[in-house]
Backbone as a ProteinNet text record, in pm:
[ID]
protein_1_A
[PRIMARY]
XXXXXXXXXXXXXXXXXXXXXXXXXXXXXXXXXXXXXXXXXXXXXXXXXXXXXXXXXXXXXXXXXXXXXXXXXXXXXXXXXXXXXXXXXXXXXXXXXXXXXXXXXXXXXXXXXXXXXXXXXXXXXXXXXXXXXXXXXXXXXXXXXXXXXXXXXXXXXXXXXXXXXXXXXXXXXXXXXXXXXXXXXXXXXXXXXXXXXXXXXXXXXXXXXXXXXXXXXXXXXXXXXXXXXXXXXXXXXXXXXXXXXXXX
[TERTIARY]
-1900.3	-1899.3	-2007.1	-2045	-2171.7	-2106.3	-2128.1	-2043.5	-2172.7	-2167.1	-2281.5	-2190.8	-2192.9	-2075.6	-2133.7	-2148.1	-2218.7	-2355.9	-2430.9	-2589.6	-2632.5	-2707.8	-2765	-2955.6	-3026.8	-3143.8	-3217.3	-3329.7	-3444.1	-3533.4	-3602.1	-3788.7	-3821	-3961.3	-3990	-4104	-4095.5	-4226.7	-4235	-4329.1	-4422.7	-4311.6	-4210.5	-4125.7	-3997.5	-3980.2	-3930.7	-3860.5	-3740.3	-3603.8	-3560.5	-3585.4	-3531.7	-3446	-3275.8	-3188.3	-3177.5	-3159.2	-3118.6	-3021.9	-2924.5	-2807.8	-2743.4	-2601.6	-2520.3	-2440.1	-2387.6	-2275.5	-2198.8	-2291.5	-2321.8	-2200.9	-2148.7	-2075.5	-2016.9	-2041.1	-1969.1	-1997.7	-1901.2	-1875.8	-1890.9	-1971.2	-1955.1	-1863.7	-1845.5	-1785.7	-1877.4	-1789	-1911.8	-1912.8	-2006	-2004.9	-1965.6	-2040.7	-1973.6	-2126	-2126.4	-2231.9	-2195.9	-2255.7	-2228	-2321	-2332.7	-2447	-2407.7	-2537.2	-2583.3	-2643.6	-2525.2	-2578.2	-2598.2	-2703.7	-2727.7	-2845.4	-2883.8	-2992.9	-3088.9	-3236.3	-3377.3	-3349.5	-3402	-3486.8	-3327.4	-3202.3	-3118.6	-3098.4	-3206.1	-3176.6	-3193.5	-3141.7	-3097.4	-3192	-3312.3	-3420.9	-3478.8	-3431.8	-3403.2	-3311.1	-3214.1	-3095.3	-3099.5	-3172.5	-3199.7	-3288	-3387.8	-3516.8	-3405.9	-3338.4	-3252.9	-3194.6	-3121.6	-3050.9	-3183.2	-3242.8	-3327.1	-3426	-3435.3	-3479.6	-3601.4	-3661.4	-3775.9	-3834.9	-3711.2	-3734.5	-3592.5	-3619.5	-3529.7	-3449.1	-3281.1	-3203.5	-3208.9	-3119.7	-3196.1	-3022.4	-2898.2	-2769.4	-2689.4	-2605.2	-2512.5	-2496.6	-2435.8	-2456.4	-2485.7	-2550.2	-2541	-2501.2	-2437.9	-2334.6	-2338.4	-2319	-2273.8	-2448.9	-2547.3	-2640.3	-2625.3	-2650.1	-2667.1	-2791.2	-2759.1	-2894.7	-2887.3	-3021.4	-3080.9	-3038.7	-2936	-2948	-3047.2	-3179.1	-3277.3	-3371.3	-3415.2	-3515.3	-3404.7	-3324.4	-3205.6	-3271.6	-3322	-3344.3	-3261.7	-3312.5	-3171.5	-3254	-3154.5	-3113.5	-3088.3	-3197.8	-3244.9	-3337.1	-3295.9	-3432.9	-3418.8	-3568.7	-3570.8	-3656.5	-3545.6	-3621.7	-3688	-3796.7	-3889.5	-3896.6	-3919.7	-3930.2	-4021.8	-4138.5	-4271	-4244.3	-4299.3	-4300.7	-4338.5	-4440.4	-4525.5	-4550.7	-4627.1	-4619.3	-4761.5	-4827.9	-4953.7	-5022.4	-5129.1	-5205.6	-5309.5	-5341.1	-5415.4	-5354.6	-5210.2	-5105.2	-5062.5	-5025.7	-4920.9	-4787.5	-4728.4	-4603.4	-4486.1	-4543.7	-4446.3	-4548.6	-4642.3	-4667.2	-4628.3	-4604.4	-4543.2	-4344.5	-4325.9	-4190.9	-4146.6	-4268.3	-4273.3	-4299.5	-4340.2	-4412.4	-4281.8	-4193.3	-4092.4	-3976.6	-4025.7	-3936	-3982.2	-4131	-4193.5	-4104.5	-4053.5	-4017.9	-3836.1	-3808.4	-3663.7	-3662.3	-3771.8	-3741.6	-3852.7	-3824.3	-3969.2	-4025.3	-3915.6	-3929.7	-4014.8	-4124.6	-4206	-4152.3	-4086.1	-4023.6	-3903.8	-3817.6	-3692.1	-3737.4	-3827.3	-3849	-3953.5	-3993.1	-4055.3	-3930.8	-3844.5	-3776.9	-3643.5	-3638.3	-3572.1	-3600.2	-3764.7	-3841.3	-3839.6	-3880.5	-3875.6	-3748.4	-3667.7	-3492.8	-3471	-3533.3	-3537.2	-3620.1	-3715.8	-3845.9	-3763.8	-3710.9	-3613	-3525.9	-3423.2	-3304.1	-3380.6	-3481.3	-3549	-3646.5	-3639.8	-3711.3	-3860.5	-3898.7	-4065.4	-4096.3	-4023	-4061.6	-4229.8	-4262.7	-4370.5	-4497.3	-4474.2	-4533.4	-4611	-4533.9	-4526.1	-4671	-4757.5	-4934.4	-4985.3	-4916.4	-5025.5	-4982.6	-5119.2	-5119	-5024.1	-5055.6	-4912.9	-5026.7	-5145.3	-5273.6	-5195.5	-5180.8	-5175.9	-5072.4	-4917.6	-4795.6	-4799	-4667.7	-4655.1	-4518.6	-4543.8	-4436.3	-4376.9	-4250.8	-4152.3	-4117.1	-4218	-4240.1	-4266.4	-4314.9	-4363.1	-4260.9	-4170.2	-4048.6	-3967.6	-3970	-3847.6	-3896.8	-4034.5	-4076.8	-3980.7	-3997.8	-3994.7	-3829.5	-3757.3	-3622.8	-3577.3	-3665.6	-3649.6	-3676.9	-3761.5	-3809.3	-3735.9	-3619.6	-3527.2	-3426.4	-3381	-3301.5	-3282.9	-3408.2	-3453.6	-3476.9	-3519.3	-3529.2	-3384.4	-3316.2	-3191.6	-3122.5	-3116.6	-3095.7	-2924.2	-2876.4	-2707.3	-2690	-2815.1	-2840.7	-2926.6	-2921.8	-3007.2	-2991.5	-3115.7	-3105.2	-3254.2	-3195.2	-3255.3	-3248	-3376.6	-3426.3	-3504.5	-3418.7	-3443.2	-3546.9	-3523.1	-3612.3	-3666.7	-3551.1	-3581.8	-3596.5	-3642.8	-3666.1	-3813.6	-3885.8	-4003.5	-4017.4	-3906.4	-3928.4	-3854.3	-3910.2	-3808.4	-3681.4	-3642.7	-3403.3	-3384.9	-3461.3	-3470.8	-3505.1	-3591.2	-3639.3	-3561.6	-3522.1	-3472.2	-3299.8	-3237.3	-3092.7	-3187.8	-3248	-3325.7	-3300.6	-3357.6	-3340.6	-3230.1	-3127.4	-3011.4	-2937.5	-2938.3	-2878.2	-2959.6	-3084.3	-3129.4	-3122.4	-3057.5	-2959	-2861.8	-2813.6	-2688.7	-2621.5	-2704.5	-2705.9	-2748.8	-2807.4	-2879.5	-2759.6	-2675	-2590.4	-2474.5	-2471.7	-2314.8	-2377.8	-2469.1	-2534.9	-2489.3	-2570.8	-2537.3	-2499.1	-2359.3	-2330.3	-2353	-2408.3	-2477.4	-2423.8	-2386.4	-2396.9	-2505.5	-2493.3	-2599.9	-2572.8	-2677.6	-2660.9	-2791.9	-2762.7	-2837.9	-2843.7	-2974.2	-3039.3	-3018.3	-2971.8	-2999.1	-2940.9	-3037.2	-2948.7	-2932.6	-2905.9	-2872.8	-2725.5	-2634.7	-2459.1	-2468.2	-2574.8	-2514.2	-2555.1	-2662.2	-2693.9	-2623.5	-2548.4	-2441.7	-2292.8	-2269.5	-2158	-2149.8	-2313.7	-2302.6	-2319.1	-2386.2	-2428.5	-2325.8	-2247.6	-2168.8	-2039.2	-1972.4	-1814.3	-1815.6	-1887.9	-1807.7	-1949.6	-1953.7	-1997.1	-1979.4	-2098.8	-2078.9	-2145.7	-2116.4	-2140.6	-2234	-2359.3	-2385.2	-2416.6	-2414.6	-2467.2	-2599.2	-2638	-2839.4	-2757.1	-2910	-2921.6	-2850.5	-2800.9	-2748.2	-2636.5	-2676.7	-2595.3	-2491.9	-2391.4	-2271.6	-2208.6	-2071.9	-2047.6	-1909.2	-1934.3	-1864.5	-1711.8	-1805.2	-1665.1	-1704.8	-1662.5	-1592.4	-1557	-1633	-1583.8	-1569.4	-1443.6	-1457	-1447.9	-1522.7	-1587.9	-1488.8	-1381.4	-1319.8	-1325.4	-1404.4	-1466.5	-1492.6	-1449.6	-1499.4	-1660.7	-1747.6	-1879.7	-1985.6	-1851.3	-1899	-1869.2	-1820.8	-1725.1	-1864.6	-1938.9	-2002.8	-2137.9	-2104	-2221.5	-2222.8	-2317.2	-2312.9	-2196.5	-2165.5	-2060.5	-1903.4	-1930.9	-1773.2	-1709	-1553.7	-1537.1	-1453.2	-1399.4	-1409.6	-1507.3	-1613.1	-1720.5	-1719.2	-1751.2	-1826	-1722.5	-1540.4	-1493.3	-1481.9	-1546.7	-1597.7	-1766	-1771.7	-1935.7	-1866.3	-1801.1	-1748.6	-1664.4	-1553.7	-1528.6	-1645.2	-1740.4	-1820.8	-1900.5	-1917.1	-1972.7	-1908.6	-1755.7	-1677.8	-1648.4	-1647.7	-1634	-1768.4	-1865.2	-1994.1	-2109.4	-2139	-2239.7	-2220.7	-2134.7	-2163.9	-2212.7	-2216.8	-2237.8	-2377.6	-2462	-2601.8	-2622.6
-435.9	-556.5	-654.1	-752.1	-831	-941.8	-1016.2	-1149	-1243	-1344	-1479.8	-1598.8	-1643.1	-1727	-1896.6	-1968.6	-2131.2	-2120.2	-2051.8	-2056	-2191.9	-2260.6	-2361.5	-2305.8	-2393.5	-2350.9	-2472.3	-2505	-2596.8	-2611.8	-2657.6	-2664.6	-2809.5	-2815.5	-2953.5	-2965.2	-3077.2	-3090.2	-3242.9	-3243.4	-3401.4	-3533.8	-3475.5	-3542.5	-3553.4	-3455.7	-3497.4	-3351.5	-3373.1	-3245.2	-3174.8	-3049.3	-2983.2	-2901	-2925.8	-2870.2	-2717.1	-2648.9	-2511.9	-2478	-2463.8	-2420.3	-2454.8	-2559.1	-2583.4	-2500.8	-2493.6	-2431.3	-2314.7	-2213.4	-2157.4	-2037.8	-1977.9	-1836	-1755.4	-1647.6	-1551	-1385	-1333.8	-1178.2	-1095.4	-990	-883.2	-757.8	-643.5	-552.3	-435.4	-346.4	-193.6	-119.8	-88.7	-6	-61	-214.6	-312.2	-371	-380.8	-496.8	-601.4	-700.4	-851.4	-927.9	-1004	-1072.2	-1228.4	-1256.4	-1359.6	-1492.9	-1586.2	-1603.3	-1766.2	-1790.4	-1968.6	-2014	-2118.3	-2181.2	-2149.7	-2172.9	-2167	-2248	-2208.3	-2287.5	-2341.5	-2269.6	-2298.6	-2208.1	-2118.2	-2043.6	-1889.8	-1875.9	-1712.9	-1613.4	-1665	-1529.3	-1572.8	-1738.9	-1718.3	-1694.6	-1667.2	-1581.5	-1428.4	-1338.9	-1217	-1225.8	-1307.3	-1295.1	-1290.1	-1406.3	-1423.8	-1302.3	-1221.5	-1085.3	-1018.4	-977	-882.7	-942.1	-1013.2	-1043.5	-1076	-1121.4	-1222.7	-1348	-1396.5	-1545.6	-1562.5	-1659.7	-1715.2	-1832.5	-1830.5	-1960.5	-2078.6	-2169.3	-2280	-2237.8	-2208.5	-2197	-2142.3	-2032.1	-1993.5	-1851.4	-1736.5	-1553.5	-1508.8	-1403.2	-1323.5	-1167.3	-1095.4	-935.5	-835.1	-753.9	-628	-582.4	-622.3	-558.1	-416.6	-312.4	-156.6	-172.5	-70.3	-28.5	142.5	173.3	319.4	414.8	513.7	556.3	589.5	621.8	724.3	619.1	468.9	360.6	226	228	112.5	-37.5	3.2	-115.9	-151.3	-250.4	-238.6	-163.8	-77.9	21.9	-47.5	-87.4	-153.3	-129.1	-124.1	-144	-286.7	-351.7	-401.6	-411.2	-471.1	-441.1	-553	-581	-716.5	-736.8	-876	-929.4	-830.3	-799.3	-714.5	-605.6	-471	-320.3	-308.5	-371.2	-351.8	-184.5	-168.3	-16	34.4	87.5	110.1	162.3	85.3	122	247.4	277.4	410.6	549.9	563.1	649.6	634.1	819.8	823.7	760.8	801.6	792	890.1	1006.4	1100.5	1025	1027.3	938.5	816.7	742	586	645.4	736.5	747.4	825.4	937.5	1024.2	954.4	801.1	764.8	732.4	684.8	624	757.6	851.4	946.2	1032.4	1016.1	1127	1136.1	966.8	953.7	1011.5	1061.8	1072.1	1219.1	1311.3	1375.2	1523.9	1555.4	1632.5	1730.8	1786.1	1930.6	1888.9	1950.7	1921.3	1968.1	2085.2	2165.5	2028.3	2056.3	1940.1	1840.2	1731.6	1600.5	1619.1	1707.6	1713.2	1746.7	1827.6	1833.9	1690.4	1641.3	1502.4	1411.3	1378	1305.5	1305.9	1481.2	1475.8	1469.7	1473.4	1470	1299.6	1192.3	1054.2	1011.6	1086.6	1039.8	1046.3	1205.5	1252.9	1153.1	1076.7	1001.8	868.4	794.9	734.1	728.7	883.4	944.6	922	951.4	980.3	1088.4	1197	1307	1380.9	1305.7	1361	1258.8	1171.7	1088.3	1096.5	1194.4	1198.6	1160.2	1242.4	1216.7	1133.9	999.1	913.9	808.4	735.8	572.4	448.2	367.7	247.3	164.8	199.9	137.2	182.2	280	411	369.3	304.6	295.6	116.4	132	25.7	-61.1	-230.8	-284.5	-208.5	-214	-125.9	-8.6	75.9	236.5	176.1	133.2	75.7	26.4	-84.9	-113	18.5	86.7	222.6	310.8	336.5	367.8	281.3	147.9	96.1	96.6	113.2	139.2	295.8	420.6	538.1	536.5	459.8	464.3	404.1	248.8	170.2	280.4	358.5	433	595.1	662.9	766.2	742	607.9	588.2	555.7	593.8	673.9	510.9	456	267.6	335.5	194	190.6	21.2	-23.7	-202.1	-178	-250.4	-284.7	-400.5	-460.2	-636.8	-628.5	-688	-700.5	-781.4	-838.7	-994	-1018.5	-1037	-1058.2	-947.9	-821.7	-727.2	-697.7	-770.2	-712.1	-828.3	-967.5	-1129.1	-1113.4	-1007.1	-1060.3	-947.7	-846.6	-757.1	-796.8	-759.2	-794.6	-733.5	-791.6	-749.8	-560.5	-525.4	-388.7	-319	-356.6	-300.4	-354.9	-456.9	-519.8	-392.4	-338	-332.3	-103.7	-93	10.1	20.8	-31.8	-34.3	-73.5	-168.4	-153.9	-60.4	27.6	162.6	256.4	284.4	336.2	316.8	214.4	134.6	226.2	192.5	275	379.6	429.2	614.2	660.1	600.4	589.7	563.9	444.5	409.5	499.9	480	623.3	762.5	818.9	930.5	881.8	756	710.5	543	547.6	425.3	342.3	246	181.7	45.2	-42	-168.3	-280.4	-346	-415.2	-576.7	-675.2	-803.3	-812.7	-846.5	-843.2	-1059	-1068.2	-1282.7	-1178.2	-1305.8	-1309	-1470.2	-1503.4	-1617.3	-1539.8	-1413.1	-1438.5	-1364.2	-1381.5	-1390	-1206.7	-1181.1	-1037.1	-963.9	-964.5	-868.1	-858.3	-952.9	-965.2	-863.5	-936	-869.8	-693	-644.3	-512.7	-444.1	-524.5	-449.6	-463.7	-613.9	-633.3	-601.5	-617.3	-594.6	-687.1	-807.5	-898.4	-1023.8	-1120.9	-1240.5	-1376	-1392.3	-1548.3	-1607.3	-1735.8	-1859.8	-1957.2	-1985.5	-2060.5	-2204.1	-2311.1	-2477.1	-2456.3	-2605.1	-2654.1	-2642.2	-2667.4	-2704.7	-2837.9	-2817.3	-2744.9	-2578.9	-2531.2	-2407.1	-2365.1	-2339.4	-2346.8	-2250.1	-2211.3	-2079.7	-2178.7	-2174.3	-2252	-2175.8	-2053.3	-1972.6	-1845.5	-1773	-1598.5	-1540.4	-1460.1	-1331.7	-1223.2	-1142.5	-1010.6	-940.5	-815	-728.4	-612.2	-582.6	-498.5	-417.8	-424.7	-339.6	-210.7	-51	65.5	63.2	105	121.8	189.6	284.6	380	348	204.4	136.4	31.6	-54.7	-158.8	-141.1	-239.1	-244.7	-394.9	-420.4	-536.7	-574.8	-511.1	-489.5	-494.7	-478.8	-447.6	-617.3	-574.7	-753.2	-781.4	-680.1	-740.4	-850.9	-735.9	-802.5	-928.5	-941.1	-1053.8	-1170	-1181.1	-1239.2	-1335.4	-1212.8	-1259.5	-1372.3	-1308.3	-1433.2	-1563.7	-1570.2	-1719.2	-1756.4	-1711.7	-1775.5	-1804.6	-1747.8	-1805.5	-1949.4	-1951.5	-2066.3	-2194	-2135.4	-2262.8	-2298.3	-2219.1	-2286.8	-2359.7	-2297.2	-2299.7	-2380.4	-2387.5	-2430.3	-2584.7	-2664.8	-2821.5	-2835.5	-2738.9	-2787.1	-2753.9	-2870.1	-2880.8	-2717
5925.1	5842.5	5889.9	5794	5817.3	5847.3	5991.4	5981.1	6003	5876.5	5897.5	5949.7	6072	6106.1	6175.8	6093.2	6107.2	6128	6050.3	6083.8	6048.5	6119.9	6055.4	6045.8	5938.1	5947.2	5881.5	5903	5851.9	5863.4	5770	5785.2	5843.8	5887	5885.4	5796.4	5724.9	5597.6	5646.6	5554.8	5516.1	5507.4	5421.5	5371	5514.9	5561.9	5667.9	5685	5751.1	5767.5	5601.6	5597.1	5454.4	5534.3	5507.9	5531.1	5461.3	5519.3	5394.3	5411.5	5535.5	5572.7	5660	5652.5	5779.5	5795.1	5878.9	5922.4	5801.8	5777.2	5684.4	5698.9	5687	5652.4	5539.4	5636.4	5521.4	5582	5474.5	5528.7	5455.7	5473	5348.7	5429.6	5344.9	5405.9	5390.9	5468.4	5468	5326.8	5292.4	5110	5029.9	5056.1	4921.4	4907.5	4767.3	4676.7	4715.6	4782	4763	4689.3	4543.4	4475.1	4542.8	4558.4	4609.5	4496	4425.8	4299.8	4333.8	4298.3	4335	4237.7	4237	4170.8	4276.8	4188.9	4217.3	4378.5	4542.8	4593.9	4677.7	4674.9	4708.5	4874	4906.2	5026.2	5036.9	4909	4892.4	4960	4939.9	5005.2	5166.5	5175.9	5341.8	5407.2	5352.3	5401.5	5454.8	5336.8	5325.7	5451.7	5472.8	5594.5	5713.1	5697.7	5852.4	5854.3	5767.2	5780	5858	5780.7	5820.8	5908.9	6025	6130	6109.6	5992	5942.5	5955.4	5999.8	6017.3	6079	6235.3	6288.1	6238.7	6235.7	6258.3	6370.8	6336.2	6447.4	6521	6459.8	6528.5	6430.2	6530.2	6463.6	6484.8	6415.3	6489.4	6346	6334.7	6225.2	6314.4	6269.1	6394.9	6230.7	6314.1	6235.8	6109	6200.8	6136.5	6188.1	6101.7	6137.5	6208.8	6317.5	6350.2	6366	6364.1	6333.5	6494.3	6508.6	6614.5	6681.6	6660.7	6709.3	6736.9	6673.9	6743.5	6738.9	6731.8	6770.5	6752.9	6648	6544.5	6431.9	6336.9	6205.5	6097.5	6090.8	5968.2	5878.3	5772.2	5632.4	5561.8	5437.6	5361.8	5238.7	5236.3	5156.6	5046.2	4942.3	4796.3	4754.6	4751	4694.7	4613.7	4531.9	4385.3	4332.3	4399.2	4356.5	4421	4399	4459	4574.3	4655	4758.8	4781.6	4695.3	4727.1	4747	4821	4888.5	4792.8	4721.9	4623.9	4633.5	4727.8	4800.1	4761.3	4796.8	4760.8	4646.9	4635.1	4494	4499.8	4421.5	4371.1	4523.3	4493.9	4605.7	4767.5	4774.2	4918.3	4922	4840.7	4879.1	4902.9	4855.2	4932.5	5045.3	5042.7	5151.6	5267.8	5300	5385.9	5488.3	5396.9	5477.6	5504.5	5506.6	5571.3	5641	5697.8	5790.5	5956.4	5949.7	6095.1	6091.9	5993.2	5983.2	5965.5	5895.8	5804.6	5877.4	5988.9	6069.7	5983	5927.9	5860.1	5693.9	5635.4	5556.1	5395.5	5444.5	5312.4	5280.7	5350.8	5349.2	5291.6	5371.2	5314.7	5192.5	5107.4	4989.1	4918.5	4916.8	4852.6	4805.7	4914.7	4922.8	4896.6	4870.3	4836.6	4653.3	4600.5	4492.9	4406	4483	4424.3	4392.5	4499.6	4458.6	4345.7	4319.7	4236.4	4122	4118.4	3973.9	3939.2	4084.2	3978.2	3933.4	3965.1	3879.7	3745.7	3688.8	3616.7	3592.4	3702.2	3771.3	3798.4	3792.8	3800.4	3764.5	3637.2	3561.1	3655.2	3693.1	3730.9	3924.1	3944.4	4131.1	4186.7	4115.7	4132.8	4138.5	4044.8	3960.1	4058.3	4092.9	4193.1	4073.4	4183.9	4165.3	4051.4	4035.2	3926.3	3805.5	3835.9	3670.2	3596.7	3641.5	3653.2	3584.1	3508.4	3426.4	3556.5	3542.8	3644.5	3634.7	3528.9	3575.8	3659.4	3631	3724.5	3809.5	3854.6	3990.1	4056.8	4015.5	4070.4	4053.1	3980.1	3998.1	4114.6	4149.2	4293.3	4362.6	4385.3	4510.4	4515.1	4431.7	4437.7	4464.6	4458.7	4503.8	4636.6	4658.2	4868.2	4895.8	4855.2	4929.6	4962.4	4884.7	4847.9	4967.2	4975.5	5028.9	5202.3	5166.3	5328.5	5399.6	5489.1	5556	5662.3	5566.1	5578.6	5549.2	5618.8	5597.1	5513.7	5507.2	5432.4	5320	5277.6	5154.1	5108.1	5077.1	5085.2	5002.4	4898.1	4721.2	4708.5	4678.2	4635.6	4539.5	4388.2	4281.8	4222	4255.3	4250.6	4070.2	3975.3	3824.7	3764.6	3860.5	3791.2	3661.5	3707.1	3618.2	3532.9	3527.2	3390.7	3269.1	3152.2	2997.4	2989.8	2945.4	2915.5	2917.4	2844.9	2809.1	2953.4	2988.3	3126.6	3232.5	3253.6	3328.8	3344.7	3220.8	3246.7	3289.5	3255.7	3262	3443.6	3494.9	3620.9	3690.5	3649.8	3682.4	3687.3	3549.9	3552.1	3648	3669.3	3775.2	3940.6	3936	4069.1	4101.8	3948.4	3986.5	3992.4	3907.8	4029.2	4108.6	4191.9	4310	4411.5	4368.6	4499	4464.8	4333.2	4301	4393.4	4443.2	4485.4	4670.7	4741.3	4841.7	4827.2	4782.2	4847.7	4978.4	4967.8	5113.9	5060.1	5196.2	5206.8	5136.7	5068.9	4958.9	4978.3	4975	4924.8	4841.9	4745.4	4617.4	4570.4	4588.9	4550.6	4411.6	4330	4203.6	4136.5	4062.8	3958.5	3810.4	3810.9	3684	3700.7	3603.4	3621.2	3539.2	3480.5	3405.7	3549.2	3589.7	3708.3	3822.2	3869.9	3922.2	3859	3761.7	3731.4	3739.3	3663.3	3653.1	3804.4	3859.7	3974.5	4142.3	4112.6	4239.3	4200.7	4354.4	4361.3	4416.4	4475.3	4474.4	4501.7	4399.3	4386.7	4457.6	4531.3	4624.4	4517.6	4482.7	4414.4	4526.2	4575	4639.1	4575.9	4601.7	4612.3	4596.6	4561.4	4602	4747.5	4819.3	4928.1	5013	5091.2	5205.2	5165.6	5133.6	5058.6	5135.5	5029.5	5094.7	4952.1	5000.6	4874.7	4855.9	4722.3	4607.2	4525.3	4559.7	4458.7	4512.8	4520.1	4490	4392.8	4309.4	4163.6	4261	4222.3	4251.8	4137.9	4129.6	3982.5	4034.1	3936.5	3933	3839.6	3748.6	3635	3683	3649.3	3734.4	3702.3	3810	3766.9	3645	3607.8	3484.8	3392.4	3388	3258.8	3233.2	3382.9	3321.8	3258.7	3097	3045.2	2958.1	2906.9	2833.5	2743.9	2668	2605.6	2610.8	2777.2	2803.6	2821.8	2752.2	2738.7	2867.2	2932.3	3069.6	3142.4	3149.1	3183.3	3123.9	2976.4	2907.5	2955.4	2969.3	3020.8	3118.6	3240.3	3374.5	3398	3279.6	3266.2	3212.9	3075.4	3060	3153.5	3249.5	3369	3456.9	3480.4	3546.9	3494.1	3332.8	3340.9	3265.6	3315.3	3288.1	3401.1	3549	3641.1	3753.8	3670.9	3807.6	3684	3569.2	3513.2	3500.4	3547.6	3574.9	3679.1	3766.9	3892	3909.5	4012.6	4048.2	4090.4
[MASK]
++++++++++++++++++++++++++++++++++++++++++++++++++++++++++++++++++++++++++++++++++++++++++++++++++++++++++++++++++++++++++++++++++++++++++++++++++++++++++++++++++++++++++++++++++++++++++++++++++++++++++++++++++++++++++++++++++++++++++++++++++++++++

């Protein structure tokens, strides 16, 4: 389990002390989605840094990061707003890259490699550079390497903010057979309430700044059930913005 227990954190600017987090907590559990849902500029992706050992807190513990038996570091991967995916390399080398150190045997990790490419349906594509490739493919790479690379975390930060609705739920469903295949531990930044719903089991509500968690959804919807449509779901969105859309 992930315990965040009173982190405090802040910048210093022009303007003076910018608080981002007092005495901050919270817990996720093992093989659970947690969405991370707040307004613009409220913390969310310095949170994810502090997880993943990016940027230091000023007080407080963050425990129960995985780490990798074999370099006893943390066992994570993360998913970026943008792909970052090595423009030099294809498609099968931007995922092969991250499994040479896991994966010795060459037959094995091609075959494991091209089995990830497939559940994102890139298959036809394995050859072609991250130039050739439309955003989307490009983000469905970088969600086959989060995926392939042998992480027990995954920490997604607004990874489908700048694609259109169509593409945007395109890759959600490509999420999610990915984790239905290996369920892994997840905290997923997002402000928007559908990507949440489809994608978590359980929803933090954060504040502006000094961020602080406001509310708790838990998504009990089965995973093969959620879709736009479902009025469960659609339910769980108007509770959300009868209880959370007055607020800053």
């Amino acid at each position: 389990m992930i315990r965040i227990d009173k982190v405090c954190k802040s910048y210093d600017t022009q303007q003076g002390k910018l608080e981002v987090f007092k005495d901050f907590s919270l817990s996720v559990k093992d093989g659970r989605v947690a969405a991370l849902l707040g307004p613009s500029g409220c913390g969310k992706t310095t949170l994810l840094h502090m997880i993943a050992g990016m940027e230091h807190y000023d007080a407080g513990t963050i425990k129960g990061i995985p780490k990798s038996t074999t370099t006893n570091v943390a066992s994570l991967s993360y998913l970026f707003q943008e792909p970052r995916l090595l423009p030099w390399q294809t498609v099968f080398q931007n995922v092969d890259l991250v499994l040479q150190n896991h994966i010795p045997d060459k037959e094995k990790r091609t075959y494991t490699v091209n089995e990830f490419i497939r559940l994102v349906g890139l298959s036809d594509y394995a050859k072609l550079r991250p130039e050739e490739l439309s955003g989307g493919m490009r983000q469905r790479v970088a969600i086959a390497r989060a995926f392939a690379y042998p992480s027990q975390l995954i920490l997604m930060d607004e990874p489908f903010q700048s694609l259109d609705t169509e593409l945007r739920f395109q890759l959600i469903d490509a999420y999610q057979k990915l984790w239905k295949r290996i369920p892994r531990t997840t905290l997923l930044v997002t402000h928007d309430i559908q990507e949440a719903l489809l994608l978590a089991d359980t929803i933090l509500v954060l504040s502006p700044r000094p961020a602080k968690i406001i509310g708790t959804m838990e998504v009990t919807v089965p995973r093969a059930e959620r879709h736009i449509g479902n009025r469960a779901l659609w339910q769980l969105e108007m509770n959300y913005y009868e209880k959370y859309s007055h607020r800053g």
